[in-house]
N, C-alpha and C positions, 0 to 999 in steps of 0.2 A: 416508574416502577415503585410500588409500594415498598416500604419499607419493611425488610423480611423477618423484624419482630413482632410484626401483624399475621400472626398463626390466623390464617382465617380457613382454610381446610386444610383436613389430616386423614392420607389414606391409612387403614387396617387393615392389616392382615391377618388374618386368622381362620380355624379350622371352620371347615362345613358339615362336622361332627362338634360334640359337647365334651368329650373329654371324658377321664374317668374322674376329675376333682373336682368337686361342685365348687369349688372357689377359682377356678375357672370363668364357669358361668356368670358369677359375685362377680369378677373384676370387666368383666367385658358388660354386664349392666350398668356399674359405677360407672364406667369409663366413656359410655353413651351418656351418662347424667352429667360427667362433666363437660364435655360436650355443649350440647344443650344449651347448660346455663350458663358457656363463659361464649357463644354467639359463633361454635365455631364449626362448620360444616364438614357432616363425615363423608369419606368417599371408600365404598369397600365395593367387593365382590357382587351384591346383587341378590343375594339368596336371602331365603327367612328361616334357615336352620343351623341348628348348631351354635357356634358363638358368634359368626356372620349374622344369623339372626336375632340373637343377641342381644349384639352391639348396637343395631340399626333401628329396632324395636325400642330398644330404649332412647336413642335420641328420639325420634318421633311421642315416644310418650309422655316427654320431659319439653316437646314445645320445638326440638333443634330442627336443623334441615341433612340430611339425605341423599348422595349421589350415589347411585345403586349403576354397576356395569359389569353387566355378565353377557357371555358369546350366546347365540340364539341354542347352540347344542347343547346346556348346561340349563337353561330354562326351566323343565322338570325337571330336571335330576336334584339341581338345588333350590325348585320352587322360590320364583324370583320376588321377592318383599313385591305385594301390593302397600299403596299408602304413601310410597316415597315419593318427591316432591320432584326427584326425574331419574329416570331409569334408562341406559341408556344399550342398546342391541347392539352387540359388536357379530361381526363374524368371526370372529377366531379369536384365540387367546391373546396373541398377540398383541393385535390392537385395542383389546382387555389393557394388557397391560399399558401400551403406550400411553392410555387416554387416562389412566389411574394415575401417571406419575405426572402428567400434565395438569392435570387439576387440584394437584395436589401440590401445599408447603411444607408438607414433613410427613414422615411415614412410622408407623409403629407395628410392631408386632406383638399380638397377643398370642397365647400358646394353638396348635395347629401340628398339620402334617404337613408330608414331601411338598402340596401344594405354595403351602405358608411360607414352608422353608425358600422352596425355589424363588418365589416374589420377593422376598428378603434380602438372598443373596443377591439377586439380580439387580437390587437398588446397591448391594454393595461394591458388588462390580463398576458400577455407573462412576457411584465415589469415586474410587479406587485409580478407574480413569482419568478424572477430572473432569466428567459430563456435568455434574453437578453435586451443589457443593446442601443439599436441601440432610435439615436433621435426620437419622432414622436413629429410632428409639425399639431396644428390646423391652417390653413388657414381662420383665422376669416373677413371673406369679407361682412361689411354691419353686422359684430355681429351675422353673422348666428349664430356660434355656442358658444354662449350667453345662451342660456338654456340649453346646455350640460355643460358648467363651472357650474351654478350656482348649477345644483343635482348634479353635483361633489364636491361641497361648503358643500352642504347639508348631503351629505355622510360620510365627514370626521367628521361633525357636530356631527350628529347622530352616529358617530364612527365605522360607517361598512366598513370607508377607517380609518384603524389604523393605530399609530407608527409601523416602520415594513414591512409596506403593503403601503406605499405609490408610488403613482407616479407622473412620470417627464413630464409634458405635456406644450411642447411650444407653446406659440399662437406671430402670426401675421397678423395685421390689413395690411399690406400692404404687395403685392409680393415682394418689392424689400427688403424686410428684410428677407424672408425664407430661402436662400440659405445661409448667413451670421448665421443666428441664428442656421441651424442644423451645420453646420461648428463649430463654437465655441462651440456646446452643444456636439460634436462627437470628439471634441478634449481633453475634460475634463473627458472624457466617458475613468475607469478603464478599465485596459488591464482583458479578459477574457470576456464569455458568448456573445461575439458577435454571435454566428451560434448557435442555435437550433439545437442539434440534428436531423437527422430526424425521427428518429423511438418516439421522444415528439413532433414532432409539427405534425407527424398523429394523437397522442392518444390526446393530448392538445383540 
């Protein structure tokens, strides 16, 4: 097993719309440039719009490589990046998902909808479990996600995130801390529960 302060892919999450904040779009091209030029492959959604397009438009511009996976139903809707280096047909979302968190050493969210949100959680959940122990980092650009910290505040409050059941959730106000912060959070990261299963992250 490599050693898991070797970030060598990082799935994104993020919207299949642009947002109303153009520095939205700014953080999600930066964050394809750093990419790129530190050798580390992206693994997103599959689409070429919105800041999915983005993100994946600019590692390709900048020289990086590209795992692009979308369901065959989503195809047109989110006009799947030609140019990637492999694009991969799932039939459902589902297995969208499974194969995202499989190729993947750490996860980030950049700002997004219910979509974004859902993959997000879903990797928090995973944590939360003990499936695995892989970094995810909030990409907090402009505080978007400012109201998902605070009912996570709330949560532990009200104690329905208990001792036991907690989780490790990075945030970064600027791109050029992301790639540094899951690196030191993945180098701290106990040996075991890196992979999922596959036969728990279908039932999961």
């Amino acid at each position: 097993m490599k050693g898991m302060n070797q970030i060598k892919t990082v799935c994104v999450y993020c919207g299949s719309g642009s947002g109303s904040n153009p520095r939205f779009v700014e953080a999600a091209v930066a964050l394809g440039k750093v990419f790129a030029q530190n050798h580390v492959r992206l693994v997103y959604g599959g689409g070429s719009v919105g800041l999915m397009g983005a993100v994946a438009k600019s590692v390709l511009d900048h020289g990086g490589s590209v795992t692009g996976i979308i369901p065959e139903f989503l195809r047109a809707k989110e006009n799947a990046m030609s140019g990637v280096q492999e694009m991969v047909i799932t039939p459902d979302m589902h297995e969208r998902k499974r194969l995202m968190f499989e190729r993947s050493d750490a996860f980030v969210a950049l700002p997004g909808g219910i979509g974004t949100l859902e993959e997000l959680v879903e990797q928090m959940t995973w944590q939360q479990l003990g499936r695995h122990n892989k970094p995810i980092l909030l990409a907090n650009i402009d505080n978007f996600w400012e109201p998902l910290l605070s009912l996570l505040s709330h949560m532990r409050v009200t104690e329905f995130i208990r001792p036991g059941l907690s989780i490790d959730i990075l945030k970064a106000e600027r791109v050029e801390d992301i790639l540094p912060r899951l690196r030191a959070a993945a180098a701290l990261a106990p040996a075991g529960t890196q992979e999922m299963a596959p036969e728990v992250a279908r039932r999961l």
